[in-house]
PDB file with SEQRES, HELIX, SHEET and CRYST1 records, atoms N, CA, C and O in Angstrom:
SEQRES   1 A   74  UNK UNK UNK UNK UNK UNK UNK UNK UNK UNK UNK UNK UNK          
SEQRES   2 A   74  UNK UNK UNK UNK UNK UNK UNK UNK UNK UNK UNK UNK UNK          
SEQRES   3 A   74  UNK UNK UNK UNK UNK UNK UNK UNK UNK UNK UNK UNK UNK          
SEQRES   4 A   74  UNK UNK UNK UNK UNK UNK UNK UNK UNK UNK UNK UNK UNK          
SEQRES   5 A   74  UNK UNK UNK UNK UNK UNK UNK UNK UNK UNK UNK UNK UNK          
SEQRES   6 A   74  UNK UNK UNK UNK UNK UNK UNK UNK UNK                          
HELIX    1 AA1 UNK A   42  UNK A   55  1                                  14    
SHEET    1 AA1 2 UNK A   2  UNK A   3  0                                        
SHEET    2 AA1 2 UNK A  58  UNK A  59  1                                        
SHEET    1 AA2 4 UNK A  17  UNK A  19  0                                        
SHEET    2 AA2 4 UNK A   6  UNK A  12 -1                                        
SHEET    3 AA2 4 UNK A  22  UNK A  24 -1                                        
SHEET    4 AA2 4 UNK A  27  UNK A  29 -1                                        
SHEET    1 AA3 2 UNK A   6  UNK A  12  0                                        
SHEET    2 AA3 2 UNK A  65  UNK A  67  1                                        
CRYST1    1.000    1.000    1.000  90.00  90.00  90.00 P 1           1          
ATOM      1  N   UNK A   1      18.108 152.765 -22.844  1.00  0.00           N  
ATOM      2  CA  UNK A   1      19.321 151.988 -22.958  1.00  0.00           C  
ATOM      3  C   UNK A   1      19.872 151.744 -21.543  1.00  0.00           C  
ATOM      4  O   UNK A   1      19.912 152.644 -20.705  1.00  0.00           O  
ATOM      5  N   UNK A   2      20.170 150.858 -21.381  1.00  0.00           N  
ATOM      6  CA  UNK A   2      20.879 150.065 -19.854  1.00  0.00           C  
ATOM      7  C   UNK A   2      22.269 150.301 -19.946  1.00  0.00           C  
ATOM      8  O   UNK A   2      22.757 149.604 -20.836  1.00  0.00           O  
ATOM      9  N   UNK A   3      23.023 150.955 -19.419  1.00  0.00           N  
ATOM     10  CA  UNK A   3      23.609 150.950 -18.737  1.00  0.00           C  
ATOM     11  C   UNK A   3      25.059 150.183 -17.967  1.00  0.00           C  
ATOM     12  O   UNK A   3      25.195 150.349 -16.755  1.00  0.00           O  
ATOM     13  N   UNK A   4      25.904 149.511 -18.594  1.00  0.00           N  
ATOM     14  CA  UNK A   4      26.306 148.666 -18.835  1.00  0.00           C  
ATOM     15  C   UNK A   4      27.264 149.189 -17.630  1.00  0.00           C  
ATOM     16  O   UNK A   4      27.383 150.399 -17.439  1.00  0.00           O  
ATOM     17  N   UNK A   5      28.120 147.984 -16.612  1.00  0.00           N  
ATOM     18  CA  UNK A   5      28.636 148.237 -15.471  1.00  0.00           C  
ATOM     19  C   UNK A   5      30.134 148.346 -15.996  1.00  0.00           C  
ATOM     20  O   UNK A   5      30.819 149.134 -15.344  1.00  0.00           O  
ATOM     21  N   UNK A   6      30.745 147.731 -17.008  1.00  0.00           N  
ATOM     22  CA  UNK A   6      31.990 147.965 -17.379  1.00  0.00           C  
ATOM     23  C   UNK A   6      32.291 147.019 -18.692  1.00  0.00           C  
ATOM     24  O   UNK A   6      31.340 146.579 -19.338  1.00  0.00           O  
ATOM     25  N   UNK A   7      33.858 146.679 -19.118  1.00  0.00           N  
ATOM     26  CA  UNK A   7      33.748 145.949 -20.245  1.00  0.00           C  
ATOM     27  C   UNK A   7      35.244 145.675 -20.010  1.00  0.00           C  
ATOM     28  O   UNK A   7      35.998 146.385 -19.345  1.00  0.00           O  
ATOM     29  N   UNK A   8      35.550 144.568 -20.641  1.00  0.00           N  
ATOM     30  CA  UNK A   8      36.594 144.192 -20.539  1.00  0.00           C  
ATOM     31  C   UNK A   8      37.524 143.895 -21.962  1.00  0.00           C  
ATOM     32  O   UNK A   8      37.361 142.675 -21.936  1.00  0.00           O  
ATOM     33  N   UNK A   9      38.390 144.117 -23.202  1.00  0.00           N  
ATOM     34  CA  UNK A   9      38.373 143.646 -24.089  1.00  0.00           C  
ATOM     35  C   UNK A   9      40.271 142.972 -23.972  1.00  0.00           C  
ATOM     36  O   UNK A   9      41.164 143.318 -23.198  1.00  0.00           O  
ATOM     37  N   UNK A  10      40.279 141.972 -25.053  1.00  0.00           N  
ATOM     38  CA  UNK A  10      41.122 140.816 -24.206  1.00  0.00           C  
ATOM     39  C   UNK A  10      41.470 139.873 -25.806  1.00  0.00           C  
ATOM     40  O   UNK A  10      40.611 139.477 -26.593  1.00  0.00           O  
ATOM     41  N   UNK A  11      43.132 139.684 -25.943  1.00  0.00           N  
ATOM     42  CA  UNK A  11      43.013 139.137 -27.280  1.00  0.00           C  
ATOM     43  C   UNK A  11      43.080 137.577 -26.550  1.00  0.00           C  
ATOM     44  O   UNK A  11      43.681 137.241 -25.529  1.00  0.00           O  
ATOM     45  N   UNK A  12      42.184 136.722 -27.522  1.00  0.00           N  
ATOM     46  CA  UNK A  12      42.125 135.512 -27.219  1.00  0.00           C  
ATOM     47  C   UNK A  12      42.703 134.689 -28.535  1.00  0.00           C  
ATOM     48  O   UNK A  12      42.156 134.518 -29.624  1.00  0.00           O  
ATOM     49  N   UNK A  13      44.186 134.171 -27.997  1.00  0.00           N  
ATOM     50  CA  UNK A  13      45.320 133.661 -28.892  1.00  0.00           C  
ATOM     51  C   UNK A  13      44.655 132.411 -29.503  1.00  0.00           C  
ATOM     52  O   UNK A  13      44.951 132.337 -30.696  1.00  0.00           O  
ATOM     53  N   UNK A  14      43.690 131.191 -29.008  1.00  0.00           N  
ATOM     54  CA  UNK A  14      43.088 129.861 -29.476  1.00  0.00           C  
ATOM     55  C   UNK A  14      41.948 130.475 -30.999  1.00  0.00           C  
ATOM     56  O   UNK A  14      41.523 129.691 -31.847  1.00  0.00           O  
ATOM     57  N   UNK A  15      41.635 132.132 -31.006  1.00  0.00           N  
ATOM     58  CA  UNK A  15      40.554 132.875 -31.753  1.00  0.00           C  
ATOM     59  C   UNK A  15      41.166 133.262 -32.628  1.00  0.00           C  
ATOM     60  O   UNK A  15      40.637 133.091 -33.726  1.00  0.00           O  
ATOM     61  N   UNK A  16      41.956 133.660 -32.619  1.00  0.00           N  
ATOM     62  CA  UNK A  16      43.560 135.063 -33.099  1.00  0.00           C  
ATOM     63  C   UNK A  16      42.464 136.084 -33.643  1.00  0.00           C  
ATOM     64  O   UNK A  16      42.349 136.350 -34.840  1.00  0.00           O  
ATOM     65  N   UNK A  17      41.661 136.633 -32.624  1.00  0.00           N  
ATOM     66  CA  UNK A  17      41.021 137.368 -32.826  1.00  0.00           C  
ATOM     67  C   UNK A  17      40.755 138.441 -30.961  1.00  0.00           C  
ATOM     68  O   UNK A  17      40.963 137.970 -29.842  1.00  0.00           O  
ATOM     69  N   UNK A  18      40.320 139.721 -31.254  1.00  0.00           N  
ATOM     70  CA  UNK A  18      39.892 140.301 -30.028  1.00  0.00           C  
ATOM     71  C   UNK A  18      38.294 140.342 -29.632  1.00  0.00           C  
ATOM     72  O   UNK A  18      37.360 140.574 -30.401  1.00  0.00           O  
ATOM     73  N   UNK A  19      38.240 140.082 -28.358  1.00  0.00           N  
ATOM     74  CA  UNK A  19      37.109 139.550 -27.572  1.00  0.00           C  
ATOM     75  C   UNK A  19      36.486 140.750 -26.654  1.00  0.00           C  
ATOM     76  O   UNK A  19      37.239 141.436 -25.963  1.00  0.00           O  
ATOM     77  N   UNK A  20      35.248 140.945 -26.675  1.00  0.00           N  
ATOM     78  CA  UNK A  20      35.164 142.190 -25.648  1.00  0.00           C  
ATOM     79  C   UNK A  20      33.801 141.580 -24.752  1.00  0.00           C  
ATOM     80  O   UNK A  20      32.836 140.921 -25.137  1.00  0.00           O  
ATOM     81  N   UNK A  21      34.053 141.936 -23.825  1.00  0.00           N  
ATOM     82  CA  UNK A  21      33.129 141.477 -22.303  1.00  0.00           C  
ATOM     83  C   UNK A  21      32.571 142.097 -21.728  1.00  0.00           C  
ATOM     84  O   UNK A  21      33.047 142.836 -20.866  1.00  0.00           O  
ATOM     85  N   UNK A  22      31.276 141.993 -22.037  1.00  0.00           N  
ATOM     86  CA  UNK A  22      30.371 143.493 -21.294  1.00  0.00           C  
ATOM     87  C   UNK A  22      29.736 142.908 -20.415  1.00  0.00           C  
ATOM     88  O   UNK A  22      29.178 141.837 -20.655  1.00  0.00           O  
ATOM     89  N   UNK A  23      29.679 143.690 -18.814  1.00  0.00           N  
ATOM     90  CA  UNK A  23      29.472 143.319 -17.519  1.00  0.00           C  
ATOM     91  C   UNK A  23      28.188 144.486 -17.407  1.00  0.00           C  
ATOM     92  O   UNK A  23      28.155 145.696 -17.631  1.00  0.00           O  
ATOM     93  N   UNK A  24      26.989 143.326 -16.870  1.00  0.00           N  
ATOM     94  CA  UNK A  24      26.066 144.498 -16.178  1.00  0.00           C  
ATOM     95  C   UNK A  24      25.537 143.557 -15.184  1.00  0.00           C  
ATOM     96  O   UNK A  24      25.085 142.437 -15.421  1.00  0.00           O  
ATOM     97  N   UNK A  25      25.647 144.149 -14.019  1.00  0.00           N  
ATOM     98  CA  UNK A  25      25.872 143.425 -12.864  1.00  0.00           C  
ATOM     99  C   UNK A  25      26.225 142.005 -12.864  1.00  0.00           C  
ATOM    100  O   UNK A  25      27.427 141.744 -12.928  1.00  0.00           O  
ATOM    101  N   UNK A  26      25.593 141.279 -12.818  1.00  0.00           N  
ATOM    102  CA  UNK A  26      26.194 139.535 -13.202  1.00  0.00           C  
ATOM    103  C   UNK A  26      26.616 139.297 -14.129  1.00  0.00           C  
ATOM    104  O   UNK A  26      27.730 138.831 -14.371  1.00  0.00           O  
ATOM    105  N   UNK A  27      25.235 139.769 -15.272  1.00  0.00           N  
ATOM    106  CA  UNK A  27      25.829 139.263 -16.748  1.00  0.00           C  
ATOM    107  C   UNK A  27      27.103 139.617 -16.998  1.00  0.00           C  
ATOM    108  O   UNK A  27      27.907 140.407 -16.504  1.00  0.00           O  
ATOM    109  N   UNK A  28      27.091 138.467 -18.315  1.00  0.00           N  
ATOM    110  CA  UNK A  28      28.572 138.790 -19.259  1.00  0.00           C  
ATOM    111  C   UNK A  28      28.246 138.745 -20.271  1.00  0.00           C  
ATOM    112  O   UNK A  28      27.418 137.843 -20.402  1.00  0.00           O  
ATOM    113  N   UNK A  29      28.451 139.275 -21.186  1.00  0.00           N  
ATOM    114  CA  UNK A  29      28.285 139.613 -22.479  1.00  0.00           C  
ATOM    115  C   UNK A  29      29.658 139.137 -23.094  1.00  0.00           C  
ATOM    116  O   UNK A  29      30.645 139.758 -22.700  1.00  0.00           O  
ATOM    117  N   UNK A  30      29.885 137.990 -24.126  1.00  0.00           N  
ATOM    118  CA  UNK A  30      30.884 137.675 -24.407  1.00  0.00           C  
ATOM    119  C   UNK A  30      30.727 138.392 -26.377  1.00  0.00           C  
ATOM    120  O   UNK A  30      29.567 138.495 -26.776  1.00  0.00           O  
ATOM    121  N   UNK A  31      31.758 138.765 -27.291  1.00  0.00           N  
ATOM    122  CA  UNK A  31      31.201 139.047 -28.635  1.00  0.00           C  
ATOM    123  C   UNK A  31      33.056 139.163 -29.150  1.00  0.00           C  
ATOM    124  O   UNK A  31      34.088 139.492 -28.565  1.00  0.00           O  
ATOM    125  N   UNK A  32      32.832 138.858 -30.050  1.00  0.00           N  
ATOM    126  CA  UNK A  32      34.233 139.324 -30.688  1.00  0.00           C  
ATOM    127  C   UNK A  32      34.180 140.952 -31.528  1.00  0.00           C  
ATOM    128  O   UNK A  32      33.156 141.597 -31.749  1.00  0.00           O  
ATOM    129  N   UNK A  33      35.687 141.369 -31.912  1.00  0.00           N  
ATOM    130  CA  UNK A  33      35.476 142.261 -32.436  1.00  0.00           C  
ATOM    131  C   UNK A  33      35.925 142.111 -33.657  1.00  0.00           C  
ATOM    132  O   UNK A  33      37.107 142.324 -33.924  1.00  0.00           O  
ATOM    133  N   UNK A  34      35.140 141.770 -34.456  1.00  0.00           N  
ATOM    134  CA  UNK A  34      34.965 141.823 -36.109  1.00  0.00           C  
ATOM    135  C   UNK A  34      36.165 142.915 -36.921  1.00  0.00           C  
ATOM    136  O   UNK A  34      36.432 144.056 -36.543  1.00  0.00           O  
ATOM    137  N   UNK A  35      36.777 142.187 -38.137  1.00  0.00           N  
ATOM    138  CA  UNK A  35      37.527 143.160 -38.567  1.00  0.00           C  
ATOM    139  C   UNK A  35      38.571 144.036 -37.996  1.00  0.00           C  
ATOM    140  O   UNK A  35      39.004 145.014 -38.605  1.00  0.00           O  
ATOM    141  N   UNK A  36      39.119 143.550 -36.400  1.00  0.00           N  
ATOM    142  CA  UNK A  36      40.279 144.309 -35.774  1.00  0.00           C  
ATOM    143  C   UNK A  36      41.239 143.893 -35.796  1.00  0.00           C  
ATOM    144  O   UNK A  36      41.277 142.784 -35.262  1.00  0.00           O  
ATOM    145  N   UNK A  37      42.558 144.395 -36.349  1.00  0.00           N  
ATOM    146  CA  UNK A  37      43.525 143.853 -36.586  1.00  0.00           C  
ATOM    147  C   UNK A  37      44.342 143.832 -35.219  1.00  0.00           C  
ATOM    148  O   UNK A  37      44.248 144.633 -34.289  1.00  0.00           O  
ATOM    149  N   UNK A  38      45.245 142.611 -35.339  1.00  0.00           N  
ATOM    150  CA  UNK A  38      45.774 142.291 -33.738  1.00  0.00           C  
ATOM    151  C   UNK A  38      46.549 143.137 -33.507  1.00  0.00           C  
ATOM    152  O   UNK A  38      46.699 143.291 -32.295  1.00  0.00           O  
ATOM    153  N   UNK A  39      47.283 143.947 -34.269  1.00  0.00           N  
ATOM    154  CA  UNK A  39      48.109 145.219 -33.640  1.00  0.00           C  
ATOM    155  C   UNK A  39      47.042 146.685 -33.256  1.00  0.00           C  
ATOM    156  O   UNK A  39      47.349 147.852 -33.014  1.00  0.00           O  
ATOM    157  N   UNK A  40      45.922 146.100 -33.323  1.00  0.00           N  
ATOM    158  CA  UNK A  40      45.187 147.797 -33.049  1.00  0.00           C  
ATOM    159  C   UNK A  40      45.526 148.448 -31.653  1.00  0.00           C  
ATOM    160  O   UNK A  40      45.909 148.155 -30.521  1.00  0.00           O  
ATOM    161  N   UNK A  41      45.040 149.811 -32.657  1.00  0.00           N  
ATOM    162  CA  UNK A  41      45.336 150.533 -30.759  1.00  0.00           C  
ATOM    163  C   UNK A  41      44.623 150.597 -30.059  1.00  0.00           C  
ATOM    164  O   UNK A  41      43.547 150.093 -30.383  1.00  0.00           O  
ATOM    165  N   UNK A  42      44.719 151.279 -28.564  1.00  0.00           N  
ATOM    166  CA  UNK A  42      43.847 150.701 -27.744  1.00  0.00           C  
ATOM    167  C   UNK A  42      42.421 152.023 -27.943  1.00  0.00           C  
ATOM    168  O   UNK A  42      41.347 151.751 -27.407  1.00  0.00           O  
ATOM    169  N   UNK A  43      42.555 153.318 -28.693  1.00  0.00           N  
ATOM    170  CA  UNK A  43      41.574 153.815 -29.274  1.00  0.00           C  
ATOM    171  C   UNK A  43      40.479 152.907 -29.902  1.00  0.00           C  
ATOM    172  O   UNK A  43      39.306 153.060 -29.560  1.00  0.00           O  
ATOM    173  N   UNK A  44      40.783 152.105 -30.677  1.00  0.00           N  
ATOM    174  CA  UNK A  44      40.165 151.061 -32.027  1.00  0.00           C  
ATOM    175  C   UNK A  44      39.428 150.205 -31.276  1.00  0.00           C  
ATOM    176  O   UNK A  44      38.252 149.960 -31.544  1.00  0.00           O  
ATOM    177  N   UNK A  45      40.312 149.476 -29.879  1.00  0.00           N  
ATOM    178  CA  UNK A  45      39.607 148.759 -29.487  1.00  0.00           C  
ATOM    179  C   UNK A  45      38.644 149.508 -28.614  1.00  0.00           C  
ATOM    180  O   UNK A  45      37.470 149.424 -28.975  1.00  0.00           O  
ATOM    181  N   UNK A  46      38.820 150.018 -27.851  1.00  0.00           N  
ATOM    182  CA  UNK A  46      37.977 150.715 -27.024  1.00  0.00           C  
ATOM    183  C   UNK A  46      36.998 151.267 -27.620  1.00  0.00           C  
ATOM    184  O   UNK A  46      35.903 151.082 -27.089  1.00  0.00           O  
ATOM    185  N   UNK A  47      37.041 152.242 -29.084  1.00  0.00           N  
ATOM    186  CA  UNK A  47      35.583 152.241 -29.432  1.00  0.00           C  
ATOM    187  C   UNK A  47      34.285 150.875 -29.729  1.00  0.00           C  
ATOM    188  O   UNK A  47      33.120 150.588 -29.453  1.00  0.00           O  
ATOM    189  N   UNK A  48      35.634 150.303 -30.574  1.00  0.00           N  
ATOM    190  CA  UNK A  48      34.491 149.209 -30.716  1.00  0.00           C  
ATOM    191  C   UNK A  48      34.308 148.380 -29.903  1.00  0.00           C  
ATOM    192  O   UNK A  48      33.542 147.542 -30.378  1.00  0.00           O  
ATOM    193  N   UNK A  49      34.790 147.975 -28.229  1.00  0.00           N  
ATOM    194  CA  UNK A  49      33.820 147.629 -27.172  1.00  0.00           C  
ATOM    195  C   UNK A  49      32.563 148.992 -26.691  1.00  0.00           C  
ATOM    196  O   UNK A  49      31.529 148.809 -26.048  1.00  0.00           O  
ATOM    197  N   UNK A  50      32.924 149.917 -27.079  1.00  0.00           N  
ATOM    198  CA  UNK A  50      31.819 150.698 -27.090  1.00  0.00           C  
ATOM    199  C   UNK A  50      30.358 150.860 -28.069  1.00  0.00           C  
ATOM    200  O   UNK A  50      29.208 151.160 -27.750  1.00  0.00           O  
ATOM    201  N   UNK A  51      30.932 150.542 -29.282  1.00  0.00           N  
ATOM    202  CA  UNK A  51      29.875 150.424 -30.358  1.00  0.00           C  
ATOM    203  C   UNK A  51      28.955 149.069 -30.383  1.00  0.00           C  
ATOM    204  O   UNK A  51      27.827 148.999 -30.871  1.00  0.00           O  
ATOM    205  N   UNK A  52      29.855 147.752 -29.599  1.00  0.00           N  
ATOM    206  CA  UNK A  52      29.570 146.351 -29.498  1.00  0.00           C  
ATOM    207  C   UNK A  52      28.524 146.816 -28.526  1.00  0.00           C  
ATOM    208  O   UNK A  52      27.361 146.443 -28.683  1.00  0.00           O  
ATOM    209  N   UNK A  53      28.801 147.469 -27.704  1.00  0.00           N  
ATOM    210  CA  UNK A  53      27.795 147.384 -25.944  1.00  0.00           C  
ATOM    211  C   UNK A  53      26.603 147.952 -26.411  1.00  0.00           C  
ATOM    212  O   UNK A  53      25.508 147.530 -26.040  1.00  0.00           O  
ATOM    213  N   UNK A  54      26.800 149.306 -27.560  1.00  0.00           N  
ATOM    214  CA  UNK A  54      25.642 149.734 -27.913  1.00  0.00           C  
ATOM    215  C   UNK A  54      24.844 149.021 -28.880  1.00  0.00           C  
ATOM    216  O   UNK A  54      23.619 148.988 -28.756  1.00  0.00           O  
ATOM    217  N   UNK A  55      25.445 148.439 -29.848  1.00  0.00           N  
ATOM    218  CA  UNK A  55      24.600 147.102 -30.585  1.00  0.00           C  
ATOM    219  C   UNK A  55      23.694 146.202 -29.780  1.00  0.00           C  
ATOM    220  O   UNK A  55      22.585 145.702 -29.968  1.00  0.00           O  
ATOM    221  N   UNK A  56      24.736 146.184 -28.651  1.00  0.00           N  
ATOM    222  CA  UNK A  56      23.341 144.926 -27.743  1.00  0.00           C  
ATOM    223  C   UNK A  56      22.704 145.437 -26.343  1.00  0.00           C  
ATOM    224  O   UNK A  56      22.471 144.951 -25.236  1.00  0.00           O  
ATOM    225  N   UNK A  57      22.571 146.521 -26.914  1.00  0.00           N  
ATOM    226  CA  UNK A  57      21.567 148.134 -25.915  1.00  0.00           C  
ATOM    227  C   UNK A  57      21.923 148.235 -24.956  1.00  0.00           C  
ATOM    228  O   UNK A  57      21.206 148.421 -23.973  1.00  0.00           O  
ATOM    229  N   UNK A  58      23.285 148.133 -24.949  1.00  0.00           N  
ATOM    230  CA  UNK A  58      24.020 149.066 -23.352  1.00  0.00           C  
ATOM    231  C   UNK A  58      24.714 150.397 -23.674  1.00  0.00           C  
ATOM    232  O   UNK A  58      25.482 150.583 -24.618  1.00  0.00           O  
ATOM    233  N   UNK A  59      24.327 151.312 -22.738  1.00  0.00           N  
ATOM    234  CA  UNK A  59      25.438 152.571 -22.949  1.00  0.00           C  
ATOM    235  C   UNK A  59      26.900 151.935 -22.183  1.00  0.00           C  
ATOM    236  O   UNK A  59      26.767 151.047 -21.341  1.00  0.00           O  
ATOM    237  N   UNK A  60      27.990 152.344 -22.463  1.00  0.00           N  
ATOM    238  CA  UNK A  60      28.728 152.172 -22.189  1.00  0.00           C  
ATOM    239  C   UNK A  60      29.975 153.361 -22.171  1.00  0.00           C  
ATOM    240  O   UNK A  60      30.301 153.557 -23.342  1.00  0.00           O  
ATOM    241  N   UNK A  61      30.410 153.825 -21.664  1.00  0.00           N  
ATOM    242  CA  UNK A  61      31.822 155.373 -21.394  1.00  0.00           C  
ATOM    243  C   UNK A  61      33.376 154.900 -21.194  1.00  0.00           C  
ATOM    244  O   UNK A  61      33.863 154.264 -20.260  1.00  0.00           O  
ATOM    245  N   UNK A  62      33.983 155.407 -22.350  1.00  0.00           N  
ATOM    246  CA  UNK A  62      35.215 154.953 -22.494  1.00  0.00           C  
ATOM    247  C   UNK A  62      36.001 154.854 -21.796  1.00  0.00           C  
ATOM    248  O   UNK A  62      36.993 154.238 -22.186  1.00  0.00           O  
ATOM    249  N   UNK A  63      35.989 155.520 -20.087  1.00  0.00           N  
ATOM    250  CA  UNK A  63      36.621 155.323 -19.167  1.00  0.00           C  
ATOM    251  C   UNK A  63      36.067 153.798 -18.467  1.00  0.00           C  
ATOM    252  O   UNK A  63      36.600 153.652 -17.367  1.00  0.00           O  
ATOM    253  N   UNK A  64      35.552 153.155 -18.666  1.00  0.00           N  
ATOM    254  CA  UNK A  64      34.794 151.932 -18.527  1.00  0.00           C  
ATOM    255  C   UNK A  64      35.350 151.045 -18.748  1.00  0.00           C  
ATOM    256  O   UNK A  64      35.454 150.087 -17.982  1.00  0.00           O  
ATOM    257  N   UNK A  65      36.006 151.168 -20.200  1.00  0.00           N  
ATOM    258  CA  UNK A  65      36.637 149.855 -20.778  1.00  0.00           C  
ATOM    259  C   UNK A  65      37.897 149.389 -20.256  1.00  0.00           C  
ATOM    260  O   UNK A  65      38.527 150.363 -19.844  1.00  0.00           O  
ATOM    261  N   UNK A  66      38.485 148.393 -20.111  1.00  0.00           N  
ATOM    262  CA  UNK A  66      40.145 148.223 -19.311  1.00  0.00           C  
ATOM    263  C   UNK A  66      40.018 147.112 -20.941  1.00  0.00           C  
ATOM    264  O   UNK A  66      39.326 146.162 -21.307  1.00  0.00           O  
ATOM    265  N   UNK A  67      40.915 147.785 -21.402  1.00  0.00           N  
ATOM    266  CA  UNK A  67      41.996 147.253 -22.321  1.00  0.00           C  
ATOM    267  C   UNK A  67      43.152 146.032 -22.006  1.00  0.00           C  
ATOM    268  O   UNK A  67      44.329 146.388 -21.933  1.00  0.00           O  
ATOM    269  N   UNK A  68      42.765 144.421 -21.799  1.00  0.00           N  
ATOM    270  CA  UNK A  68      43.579 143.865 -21.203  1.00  0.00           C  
ATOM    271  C   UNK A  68      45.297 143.871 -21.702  1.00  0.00           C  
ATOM    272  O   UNK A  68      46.343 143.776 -21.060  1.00  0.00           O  
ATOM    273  N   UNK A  69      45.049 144.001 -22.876  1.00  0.00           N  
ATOM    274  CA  UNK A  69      46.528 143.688 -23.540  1.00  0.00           C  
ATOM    275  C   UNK A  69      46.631 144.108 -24.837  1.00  0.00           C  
ATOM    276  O   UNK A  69      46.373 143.270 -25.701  1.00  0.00           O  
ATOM    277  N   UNK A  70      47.016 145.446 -25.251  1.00  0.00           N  
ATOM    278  CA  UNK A  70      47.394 146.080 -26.558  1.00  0.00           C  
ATOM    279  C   UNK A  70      48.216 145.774 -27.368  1.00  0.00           C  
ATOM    280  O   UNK A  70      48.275 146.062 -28.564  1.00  0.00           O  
ATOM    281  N   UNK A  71      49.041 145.036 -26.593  1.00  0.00           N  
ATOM    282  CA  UNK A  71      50.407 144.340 -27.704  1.00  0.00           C  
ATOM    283  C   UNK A  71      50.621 142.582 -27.563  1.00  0.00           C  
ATOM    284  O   UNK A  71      51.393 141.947 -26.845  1.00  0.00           O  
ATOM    285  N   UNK A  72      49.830 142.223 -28.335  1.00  0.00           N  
ATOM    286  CA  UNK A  72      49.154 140.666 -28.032  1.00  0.00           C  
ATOM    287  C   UNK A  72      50.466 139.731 -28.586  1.00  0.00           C  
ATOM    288  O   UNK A  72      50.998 140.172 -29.605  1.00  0.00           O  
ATOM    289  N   UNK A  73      50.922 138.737 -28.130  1.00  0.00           N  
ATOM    290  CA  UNK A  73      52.420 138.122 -28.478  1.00  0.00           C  
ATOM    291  C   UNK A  73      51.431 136.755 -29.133  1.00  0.00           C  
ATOM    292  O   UNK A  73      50.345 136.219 -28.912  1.00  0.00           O  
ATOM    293  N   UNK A  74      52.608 136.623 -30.070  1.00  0.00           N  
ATOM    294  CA  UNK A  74      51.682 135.606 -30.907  1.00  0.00           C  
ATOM    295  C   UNK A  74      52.035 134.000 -30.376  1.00  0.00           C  
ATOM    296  O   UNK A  74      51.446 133.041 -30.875  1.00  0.00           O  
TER     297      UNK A  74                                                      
END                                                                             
């Protein structure tokens, strides 16, 4: 499993859904996160940019993730 350089997850208001961004060196990995409700916490999200990175065979460590915005304004 590779190794993933970081991740970014980010609510995108045009989606009304949350977006998570997995960085390994250049790449970007763009994916939504399925089933997360827009008030989640930033636990919820952060695993599942972790479970997303491992779906598409990156390890990824929860100190990794930067949580852009937990309380998304509608």
């Amino acid at each position: 499993m590779l190794r993933a350089t970081n991740a970014k997850v980010a609510w995108d208001p045009s989606k009304k859904r949350w977006q998570v961004q997995i960085h390994f060196g250049l790449e970007v990995i763009k994916r939504a996160l399925q089933k997360v409700e827009q008030n989640a916490s930033e636990d919820v999200l952060r695993n599942g940019a972790i479970q997303t990175a491992k779906d598409e065979g990156y390890d990824l460590q929860a100190e990794q993730v930067v949580i852009e915005s937990s309380v998304p304004t509608s």
